[in-house]
C-alpha positions in Angstrom: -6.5 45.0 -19.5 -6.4 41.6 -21.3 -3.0 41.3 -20.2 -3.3 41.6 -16.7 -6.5 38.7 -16.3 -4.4 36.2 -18.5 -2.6 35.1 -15.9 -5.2 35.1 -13.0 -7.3 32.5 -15.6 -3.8 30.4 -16.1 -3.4 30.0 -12.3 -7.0 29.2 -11.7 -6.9 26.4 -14.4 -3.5 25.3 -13.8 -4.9 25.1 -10.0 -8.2 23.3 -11.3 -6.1 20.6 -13.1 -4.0 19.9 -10.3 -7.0 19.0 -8.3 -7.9 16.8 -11.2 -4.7 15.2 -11.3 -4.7 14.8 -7.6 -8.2 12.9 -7.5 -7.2 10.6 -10.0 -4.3 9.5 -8.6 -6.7 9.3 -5.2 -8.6 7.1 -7.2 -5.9 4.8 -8.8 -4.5 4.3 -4.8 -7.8 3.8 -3.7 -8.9 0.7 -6.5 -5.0 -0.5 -5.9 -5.3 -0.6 -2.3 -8.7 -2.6 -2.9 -7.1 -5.0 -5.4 -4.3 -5.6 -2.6 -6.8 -6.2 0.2 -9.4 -8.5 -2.0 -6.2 -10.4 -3.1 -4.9 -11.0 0.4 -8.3 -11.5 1.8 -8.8 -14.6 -0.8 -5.4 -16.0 -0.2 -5.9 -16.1 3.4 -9.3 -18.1 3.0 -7.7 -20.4 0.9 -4.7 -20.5 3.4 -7.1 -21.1 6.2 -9.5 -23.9 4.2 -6.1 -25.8 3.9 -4.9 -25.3 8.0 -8.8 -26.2 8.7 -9.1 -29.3 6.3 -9.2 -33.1 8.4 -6.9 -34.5 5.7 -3.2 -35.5 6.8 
């Protein structure tokens, strides 16, 4: 009887992992997308500063 619930419990955690492994790569996309968009978002205030500056 041991035999036949081994494999239920492997697929349940194998399952359960997965879903781990999926979140943190959700995560890592999500903080990488954020580091993109805070990046771009400071380089285009400096960018405008400069086209907005009186100086020739």
């Amino acid at each position: 009887m041991e035999a036949q619930r081994s494999p239920v419990r492997r697929r349940g955690g194998q399952t359960m992992v997965e879903y781990v492994l999926a979140f943190v790569v959700l995560l890592g996309v999500v903080f990488a997308l954020g580091a993109l968009v805070g990046g771009l978002r400071s380089n285009g205030s400096r960018t405008l500063d400069l086209v907005a500056s009186e100086y020739p």
